[in-house]
MARTORFI-870518 format. One line per field, with one value per residue (C-alpha): x, y, z; residue in one letter. Coordinates in steps of 0.25 Angstrom, whole numbers. Layout:
u (X,...) $
v (Y,...) $
w (Z,...) $
migu (a,...) $
//
This chain:
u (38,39,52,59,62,75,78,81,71,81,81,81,74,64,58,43,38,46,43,28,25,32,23,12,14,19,29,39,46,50,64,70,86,93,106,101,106,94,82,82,70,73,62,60,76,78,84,79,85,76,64,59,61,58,43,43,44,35,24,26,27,15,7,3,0,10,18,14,17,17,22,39,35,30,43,51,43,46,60,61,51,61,72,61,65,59,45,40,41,36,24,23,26,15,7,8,6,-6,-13,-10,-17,-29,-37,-29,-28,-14,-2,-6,-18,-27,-19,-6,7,22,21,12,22,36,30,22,35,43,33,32,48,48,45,43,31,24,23,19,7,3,-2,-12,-12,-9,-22,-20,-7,-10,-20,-11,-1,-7,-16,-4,3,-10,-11,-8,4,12,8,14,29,28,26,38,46,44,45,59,64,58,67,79,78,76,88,95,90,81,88,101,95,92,107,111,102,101,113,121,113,119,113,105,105,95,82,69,57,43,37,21,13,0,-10,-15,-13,0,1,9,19,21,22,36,41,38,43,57,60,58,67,78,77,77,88,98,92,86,72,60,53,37,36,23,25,13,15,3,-11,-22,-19,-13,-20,-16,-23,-15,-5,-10,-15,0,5,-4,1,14,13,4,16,26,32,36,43,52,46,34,35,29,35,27,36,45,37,43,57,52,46,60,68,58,61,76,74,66,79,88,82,80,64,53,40,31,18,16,1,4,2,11,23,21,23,33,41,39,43,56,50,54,44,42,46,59,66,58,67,68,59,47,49,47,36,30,33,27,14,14,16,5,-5,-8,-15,-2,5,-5,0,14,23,37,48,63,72,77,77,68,71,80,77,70,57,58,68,59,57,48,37,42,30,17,6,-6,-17,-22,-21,-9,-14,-2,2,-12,-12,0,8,3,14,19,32,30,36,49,52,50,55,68,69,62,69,81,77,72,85,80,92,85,73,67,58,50,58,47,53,67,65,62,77,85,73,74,89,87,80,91,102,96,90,103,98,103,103,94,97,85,83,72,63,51,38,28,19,8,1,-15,-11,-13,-3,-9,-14,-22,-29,-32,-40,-47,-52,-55,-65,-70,-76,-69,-61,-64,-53,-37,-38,-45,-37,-36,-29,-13,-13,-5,-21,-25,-15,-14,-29,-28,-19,-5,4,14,26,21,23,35,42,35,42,54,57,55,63,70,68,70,59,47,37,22,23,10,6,7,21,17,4,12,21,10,4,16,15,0,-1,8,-1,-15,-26,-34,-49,-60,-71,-83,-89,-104,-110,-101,-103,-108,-115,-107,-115,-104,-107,-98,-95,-96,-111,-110,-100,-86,-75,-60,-46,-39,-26,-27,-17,-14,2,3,-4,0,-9,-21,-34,-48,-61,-66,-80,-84,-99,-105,-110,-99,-99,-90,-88,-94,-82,-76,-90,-91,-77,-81,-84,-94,-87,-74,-65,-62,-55,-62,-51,-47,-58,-57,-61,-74,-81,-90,-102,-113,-116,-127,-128,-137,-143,-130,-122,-116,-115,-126,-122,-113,-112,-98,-93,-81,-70,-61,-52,-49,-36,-34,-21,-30,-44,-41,-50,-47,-61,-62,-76,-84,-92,-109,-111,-122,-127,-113,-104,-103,-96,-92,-97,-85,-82,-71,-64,-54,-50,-46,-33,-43,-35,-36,-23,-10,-6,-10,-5,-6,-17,-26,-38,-40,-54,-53,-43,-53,-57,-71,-74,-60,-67,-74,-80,-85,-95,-90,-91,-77,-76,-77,-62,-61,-69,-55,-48,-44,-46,-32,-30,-25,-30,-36,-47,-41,-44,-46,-36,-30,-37,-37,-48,-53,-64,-77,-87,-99,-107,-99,-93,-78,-72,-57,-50,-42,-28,-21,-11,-2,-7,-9,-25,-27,-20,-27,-35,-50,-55,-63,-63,-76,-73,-75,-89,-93,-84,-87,-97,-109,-105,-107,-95,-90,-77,-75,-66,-61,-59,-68,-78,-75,-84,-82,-71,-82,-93,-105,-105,-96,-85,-79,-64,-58,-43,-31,-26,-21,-27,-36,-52,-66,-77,-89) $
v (37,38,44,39,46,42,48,44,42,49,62,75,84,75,76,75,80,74,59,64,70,57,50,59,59,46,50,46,32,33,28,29,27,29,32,44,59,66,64,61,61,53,57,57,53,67,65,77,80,92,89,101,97,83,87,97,86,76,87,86,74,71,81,89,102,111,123,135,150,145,132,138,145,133,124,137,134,119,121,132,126,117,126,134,131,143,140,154,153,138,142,154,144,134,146,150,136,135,147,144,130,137,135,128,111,113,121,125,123,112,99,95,100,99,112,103,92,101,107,98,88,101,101,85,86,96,89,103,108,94,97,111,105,94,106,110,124,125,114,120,114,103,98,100,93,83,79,80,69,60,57,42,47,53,43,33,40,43,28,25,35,29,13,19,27,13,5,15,12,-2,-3,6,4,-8,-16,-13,-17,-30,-31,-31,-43,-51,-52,-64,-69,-81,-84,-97,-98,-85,-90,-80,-84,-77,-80,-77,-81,-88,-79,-69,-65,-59,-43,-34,-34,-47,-47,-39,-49,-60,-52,-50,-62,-70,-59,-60,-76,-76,-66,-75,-87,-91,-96,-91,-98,-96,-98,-98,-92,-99,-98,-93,-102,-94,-84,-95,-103,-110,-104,-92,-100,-103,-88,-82,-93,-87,-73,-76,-82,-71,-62,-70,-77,-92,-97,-108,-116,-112,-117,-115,-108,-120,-131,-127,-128,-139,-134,-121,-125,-133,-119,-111,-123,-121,-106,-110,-119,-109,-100,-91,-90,-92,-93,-81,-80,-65,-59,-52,-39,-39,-47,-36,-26,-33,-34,-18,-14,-25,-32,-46,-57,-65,-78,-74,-82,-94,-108,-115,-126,-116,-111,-125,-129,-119,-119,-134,-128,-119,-131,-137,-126,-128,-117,-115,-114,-105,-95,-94,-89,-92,-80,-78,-72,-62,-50,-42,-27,-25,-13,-23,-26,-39,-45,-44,-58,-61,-73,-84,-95,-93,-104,-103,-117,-113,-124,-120,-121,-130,-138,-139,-140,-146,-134,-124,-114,-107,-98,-84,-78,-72,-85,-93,-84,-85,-99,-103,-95,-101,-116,-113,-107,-92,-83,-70,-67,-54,-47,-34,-23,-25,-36,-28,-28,-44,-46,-48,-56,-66,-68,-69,-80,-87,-85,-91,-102,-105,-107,-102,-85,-78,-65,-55,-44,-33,-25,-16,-19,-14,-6,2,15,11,-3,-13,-27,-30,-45,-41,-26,-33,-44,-33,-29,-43,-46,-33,-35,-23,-30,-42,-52,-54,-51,-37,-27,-18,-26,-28,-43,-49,-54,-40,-31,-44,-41,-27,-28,-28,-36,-45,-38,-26,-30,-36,-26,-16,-26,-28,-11,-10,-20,-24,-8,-8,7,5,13,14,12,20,10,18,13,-3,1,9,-2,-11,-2,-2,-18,-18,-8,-12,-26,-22,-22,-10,-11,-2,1,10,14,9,19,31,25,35,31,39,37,38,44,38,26,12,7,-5,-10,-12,-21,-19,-26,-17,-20,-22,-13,-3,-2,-17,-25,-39,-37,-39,-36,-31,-27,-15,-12,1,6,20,20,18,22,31,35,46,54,53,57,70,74,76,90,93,90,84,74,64,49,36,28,17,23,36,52,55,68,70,76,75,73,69,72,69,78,75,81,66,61,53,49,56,56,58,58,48,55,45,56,60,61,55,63,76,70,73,61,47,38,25,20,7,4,1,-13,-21,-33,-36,-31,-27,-22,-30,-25,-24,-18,-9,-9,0,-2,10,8,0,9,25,27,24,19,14,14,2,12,14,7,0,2,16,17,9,15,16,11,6,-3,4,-3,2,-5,-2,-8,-15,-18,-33,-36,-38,-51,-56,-52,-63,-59,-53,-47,-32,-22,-7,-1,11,24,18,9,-4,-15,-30,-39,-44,-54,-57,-52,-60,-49,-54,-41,-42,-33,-25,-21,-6,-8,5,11,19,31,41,42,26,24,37,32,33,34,47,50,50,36,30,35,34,21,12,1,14,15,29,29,40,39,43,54,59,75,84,91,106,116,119,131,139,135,127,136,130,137,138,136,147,148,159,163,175,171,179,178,176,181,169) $
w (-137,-122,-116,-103,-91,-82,-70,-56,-42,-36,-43,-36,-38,-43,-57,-54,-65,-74,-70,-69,-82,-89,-81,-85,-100,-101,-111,-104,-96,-81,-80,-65,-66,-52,-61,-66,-62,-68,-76,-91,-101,-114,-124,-138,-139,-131,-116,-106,-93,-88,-79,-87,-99,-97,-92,-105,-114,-107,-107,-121,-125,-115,-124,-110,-113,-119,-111,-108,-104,-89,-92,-89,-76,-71,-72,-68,-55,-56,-56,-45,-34,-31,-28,-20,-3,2,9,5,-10,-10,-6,-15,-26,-22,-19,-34,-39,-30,-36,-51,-48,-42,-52,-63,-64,-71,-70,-86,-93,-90,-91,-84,-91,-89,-79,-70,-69,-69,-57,-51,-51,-44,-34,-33,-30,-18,-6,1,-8,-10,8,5,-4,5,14,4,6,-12,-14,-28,-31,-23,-32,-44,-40,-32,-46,-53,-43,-43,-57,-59,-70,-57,-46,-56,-58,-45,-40,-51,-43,-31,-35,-40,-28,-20,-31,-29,-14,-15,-24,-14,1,2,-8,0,12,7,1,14,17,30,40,41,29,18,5,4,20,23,30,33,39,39,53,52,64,58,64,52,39,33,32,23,34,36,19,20,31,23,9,17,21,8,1,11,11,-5,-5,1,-5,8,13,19,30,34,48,55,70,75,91,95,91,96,84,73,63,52,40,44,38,27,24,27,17,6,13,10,-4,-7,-6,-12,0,-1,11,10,23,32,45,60,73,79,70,81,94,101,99,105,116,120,117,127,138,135,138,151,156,151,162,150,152,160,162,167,170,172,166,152,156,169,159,149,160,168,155,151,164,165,176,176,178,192,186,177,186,189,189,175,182,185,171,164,174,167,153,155,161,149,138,144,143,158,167,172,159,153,163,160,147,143,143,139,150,142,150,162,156,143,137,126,131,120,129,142,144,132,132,124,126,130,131,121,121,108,98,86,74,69,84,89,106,108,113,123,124,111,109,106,93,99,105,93,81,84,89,76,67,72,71,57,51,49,48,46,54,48,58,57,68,76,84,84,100,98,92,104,109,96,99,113,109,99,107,121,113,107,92,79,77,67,61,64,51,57,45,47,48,37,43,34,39,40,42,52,52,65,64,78,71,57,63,70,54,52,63,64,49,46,34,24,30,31,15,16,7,20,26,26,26,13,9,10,2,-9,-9,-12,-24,-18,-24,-19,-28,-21,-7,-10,-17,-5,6,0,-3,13,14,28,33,47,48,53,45,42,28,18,9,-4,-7,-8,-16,-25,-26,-31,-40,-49,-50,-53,-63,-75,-73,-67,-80,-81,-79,-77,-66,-65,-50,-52,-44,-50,-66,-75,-89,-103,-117,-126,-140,-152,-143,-148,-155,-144,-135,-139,-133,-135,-130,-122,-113,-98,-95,-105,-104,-99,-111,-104,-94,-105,-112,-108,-113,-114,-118,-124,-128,-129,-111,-101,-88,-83,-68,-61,-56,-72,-76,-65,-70,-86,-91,-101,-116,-108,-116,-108,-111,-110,-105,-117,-127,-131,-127,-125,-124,-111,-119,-106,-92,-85,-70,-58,-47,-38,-49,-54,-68,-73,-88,-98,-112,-121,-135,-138,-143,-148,-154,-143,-135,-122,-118,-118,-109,-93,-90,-96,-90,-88,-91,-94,-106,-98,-95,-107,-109,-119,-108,-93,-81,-68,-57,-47,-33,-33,-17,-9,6,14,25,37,48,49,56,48,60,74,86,97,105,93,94,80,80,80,67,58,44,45,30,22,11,1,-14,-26,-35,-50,-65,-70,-84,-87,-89,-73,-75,-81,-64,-55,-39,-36,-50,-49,-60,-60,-63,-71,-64,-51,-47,-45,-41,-36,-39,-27,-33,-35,-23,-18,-25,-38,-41,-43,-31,-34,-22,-24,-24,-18,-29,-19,-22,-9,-13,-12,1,9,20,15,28,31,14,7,2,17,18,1,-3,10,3,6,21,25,36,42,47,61,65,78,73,80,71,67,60,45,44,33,41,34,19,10,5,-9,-8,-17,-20,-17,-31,-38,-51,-56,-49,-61,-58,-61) $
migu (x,x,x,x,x,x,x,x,x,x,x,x,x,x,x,x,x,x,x,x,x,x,x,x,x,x,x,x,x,x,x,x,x,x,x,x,x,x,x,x,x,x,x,x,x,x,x,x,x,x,x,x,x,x,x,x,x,x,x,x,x,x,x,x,x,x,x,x,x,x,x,x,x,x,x,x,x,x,x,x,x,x,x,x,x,x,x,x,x,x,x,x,x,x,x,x,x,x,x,x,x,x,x,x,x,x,x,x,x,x,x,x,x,x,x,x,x,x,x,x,x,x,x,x,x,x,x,x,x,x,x,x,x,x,x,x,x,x,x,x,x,x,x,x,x,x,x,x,x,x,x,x,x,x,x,x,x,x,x,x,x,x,x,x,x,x,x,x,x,x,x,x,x,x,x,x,x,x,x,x,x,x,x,x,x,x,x,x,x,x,x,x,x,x,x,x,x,x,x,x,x,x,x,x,x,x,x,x,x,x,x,x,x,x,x,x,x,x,x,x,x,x,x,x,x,x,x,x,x,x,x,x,x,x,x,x,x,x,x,x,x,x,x,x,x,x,x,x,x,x,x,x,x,x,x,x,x,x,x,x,x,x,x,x,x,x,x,x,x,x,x,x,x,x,x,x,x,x,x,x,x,x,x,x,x,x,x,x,x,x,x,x,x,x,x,x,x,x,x,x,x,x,x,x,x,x,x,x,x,x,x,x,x,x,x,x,x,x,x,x,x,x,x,x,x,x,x,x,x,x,x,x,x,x,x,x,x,x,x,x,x,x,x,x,x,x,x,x,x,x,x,x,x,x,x,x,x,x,x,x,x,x,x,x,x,x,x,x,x,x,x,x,x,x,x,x,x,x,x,x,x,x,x,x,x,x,x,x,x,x,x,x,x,x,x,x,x,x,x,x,x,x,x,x,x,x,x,x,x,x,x,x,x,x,x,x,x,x,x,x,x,x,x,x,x,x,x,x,x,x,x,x,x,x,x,x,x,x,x,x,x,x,x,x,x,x,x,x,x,x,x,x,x,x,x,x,x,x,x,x,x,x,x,x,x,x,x,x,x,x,x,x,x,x,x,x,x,x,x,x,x,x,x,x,x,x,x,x,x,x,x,x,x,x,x,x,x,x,x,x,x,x,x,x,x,x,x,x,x,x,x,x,x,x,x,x,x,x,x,x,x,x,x,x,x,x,x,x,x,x,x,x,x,x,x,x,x,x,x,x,x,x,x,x,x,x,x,x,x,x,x,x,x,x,x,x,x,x,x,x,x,x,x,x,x,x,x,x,x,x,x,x,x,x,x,x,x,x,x,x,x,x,x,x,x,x,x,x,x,x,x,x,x,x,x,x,x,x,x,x,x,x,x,x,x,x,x,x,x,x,x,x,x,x,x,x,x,x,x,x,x,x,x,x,x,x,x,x,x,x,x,x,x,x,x,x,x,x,x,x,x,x,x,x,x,x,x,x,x,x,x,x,x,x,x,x,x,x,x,x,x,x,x,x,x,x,x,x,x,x,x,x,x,x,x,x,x,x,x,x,x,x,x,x,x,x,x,x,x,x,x,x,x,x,x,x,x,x,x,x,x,x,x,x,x,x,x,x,x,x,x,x,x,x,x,x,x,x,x,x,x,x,x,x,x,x,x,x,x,x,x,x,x,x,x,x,x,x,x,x,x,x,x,x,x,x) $
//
């Protein structure tokens, strides 16, 4: 019977290895209570307080190997590294650990015991010594501990760790924030709106604008508009409309009007002529380039001070798309030289004789956005506008606007913009990837359209739970996308089926002897610990193919576990010239026990002419960009990562057949995955859906999966190191290790 483990996120110390080896034994439930002052293990009707303890009788309870003579000294050490400041004797301790790790797996013996975790959690909670190992100067200890953080039992409680630090602060910070709600705001009165400009597709930035402003118009009981801010038509059409409309329903976003920035053309054009009589604007038709500088430089234009008369001449000139017009914009009087450039005299109309995709040829001039936003918002009853911090310099500007208008006030609420290192929300740099061929379309998973990460599995409670924990932060912050794909794993894994998958060009045949006469089928569950989630066949006979790095990783007479059969005894190998497997041949051992085998397998029974396999393509995306970030000088071009789709042609059992195109599942031992659909070829094609784990989310570009992976394009990826000469010279050199234990002869 399993036990239950309560203790609080906020802990300090941290107890690492106890949180790790109840994950690892699974003898005992997670139970994160913010109330509590310490850590409690309730099992067997026993309650135990003491890390120590408590990993003692996990490790038993877990059946992991029993103490020995060394086992004390090692959670002596446990408790005293962190007391330990000095810098000299944390080296010498890592120093120590380093050598007994030389050439030994484990702490003890040669599985993992309660001495591996009690230390490896001491380690894990002192932040100091985790820095000293990143400098890889003990690769001994390294290893150990980082296999020790990479099994899939610690990166589970460590996510559950996080998720409940990320609840805590939710509860405490974000969720505060959020309490404090909208200035000025009344319940049943609040309206939002979501302005997109019809010219694109949606982007996970745009995803948390849209996210904020339906939570804040629901939390007051209020309404949420759709506005399309279609004033410029050389860039607009109306099937972007329609495709942000899906966008937007694809993340869960219902608006309770839609409507158009030119709905309201008229009415602006009439405002801008009340601005010209006013005397506050005027038209100017100074180049681009020489208004830019004039403006940088506080330089006011030669015709700031042209008569009311000249200036609506000219406006009527613009209206009309004369030559003349073409030559000449509108712009607000607002100031030569504040200290804001924003409020230099900003351009408010401009003419364009492009037809609009919704009002045809009949106008010629067209407000730009800062003009119109806050005009609109007004007429349309908006009483928050919730804008990124980018147009914080643009605030004054906006209430310039209203109150030399004379129409109602809006509140402004600023938030960050989402920004993700290798990323580009540029609507201008992405369409460079579309017409350069470089990705499939607007949809490609590379890309951080809402169509893109829907495509690569993320889900919409992901994205919003991810928006709404950023909530309306005013830091602006390259964000690493492990924390969202984290996020997603822990809502697709209680509900994703389990399926299996072979690599054609890696499968390895295996006779087993005592397997069935001729194939079998059983029922087995979809999901082992969620049996709602359904049945599948699985097909067993005496030849299954195994993969080829499984099969180079048996040793002769090993015992190793076919994964929902039994143990198996790997009896021989056959091998090629190159050294790979060729065909093996095992002994099932159905008495076996599947707690003592290192290697469980995953394996699929050889296609006949009673069953088969589908033939499926397995793909994975790289980041499209090799810098985290780029600056306005960077030239694109030069940043592009030379190969970032990469495919795999493998063998899935027949339950995938059952799939629908944007069903999430996994293929155990090698991910999640979303089904993409059927191919032109006919092969069903999965797309890998990143995990959050750091491995994932690395850049592939320059690894060997660039040059191996890339659909058998042998691309190198360009550098700009300068060449050295190997440090040994040519003669390879075998890498020996500094130890004091004792040297055999061979």
């Amino acid at each position: 019977m399993a036990g239950s483990l309560s203790l609080s996120s906020k802990l300090s110390p941290f107890p690492f290895a106890a949180i790790a080896i109840a994950s690892y034994t699974q003898k005992a439930t997670l139970d994160f209570d913010e109330a509590a002052k310490g850590i409690t293990l309730d099992l067997d009707g026993s309650k135990i307080t003491s890390e120590d303890e408590i990993v003692h009788a996990l490790a038993k309870a877990g059946d992991l190997p029993g103490d020995s003579a060394k086992t004390p000294s090692f959670f002596a050490l446990a408790k005293t590294l962190p007391t330990v400041t000095a810098f000299p004797e944390i080296i010498a301790a890592l120093d120590s650990l380093d050598d007994h790790l030389a050439f030994r797996t484990y702490l003890i013996g040669h599985d993992i015991t309660a001495a591996d975790w009690i230390l490896w959690g001491s380690l894990k909670g002192n932040v100091k010594i985790v820095g000293l190992l990143k400098n890889n100067q003990h690769p001994h200890l390294l290893r150990w501990f980082t296999h020790l953080e990479s099994l899939e039992s610690t990166q589970t409680v460590l996510t559950s760790l996080t998720e409940a630090k990320a609840s805590k602060a939710r509860s405490n910070k974000t969720a505060a924030s959020f309490a404090l709600g909208l200035p000025n705001a009344k319940e049943g009165e609040v309206v939002t709106r979501f302005p997109p400009e019809p010219s694109g597709y949606l982007h996970i930035g745009h995803a948390k604008a849209a996210l904020l402003n339906q939570y804040f118009a629901k939390m007051y009981k209020g309404k949420l508009i759709i506005r399309f801010d279609d004033t410029n038509p050389t860039k607009e059409k109306s099937e972007f409309e329609e495709t942000i409309l899906e966008d937007l329903r694809l993340l869960g976003v219902q608006g309770d009007k839609v409507t158009h920035t030119s709905d309201y053309f008229d009415h602006l054009c009439d405002l801008a002529i009340k601005l010209l009589k006013s005397g506050k604007a005027y038209a100017d038709d100074t180049e681009q380039a020489q208004m830019r500088e004039e403006r940088m430089n506080g330089i006011a234009s030669k015709h700031r001070d042209d008569s009311v008369d000249d200036n609506l001449k000219r406006f009527d000139e613009m209206r009309a798309g004369s030559q003349e017009g073409l030559r000449w914009c509108i712009r607000a009087k607002m100031s030569v030289d504040n200290p804001n450039k924003a409020l230099r005299d900003p351009v408010i109309y401009r003419c364009n004789v492009s037809t609009h995709h919704r009002t045809g040829d009949k106008w010629k001039v067209y407000p730009t956005y800062d003009f119109a936003c806050p005009v609109v918002d007004s007429l349309e009853g908006i009483t928050h506008a919730l804008r990124t911090n980018e147009y914080r310099d643009r605030n004054p500007q906006y209430q310039w606007m209203i109150e030399a208008l004379g129409v109602r006030p809006v509140n402004i609420w600023d938030f960050s913009r989402l920004n993700f290192i290798y990323t580009l929300l540029s609507k201008r740099k992405l369409r460079w990837f579309v017409d350069e061929g470089i990705v499939h379309g607007w949809d490609d998973p590379r890309f951080p359209t809402v169509r893109g990460i829907r495509r690569r599995g993320l889900t919409v409670d992901a994205i919003s739970q991810f928006m709404l924990a950023q909530g309306p932060s005013q830091a602006v912050v390259s964000l690493e996308w492990d924390s969202i794909w984290t996020l997603n794993k822990k809502i697709i894994d209680p509900i994703a089926p389990r399926f299996w998958a072979i690599v054609k060009d890696k499968r390895v045949p295996v006779t087993i002897k005592g397997g069935p006469a001729s194939a079998e089928v059983r029922i087995l569950p979809k999901h082992k610990k969620n049996p709602e989630v359904g049945e599948k066949k699985t097909v067993y006979s005496s030849s299954v193919l195994v993969e080829q790095d499984d099969a180079l990783s048996f040793e002769d007479q090993e015992e190793i576990t076919l994964m929902d059969w039994g143990n198996a005894f790997v009896r021989s190998k056959t091998t090629d010239a190159s050294g790979q497997i060729t065909s093996i041949e095992m002994d099932l051992h159905l008495d076996g026990d599947f707690r003592k085998t290192k290697k469980k397998i995953t394996w699929l029974s050889k296609p006949t002419s009673d069953h088969s396999l589908i033939d499926v393509t397995l793909l994975d995306y790289d980041y499209l960009i090799t810098k985290k970030k780029l600056e306005e000088t960077d030239d694109l071009a030069d940043f592009v990562t030379p190969v970032s789709e990469f495919k795999e042609e493998a063998f899935a059992d027949a339950n995938v057949k059952d799939l629908t195109k944007g069903d999430i599942m996994q293929f155990e031992r090698k991910g999640y995955f979303i089904f993409d659909g059927t191919a032109k070829d006919g092969k069903l094609e999965f797309i890998q859906i990143p995990d959050g784990k750091a491995a994932s989310l690395a850049s592939k570009a320059g690894s060997g999966k660039s040059t191996a992976s890339a659909a058998g394009n042998n691309i190198v990826v360009d550098t700009k190191m300068y060449p050295v000469e190997p440090v040994y010279g040519a003669t390879a050199v075998k890498p020996t290790a500094e130890t004091k234990m004792l040297k055999f002869i061979s």
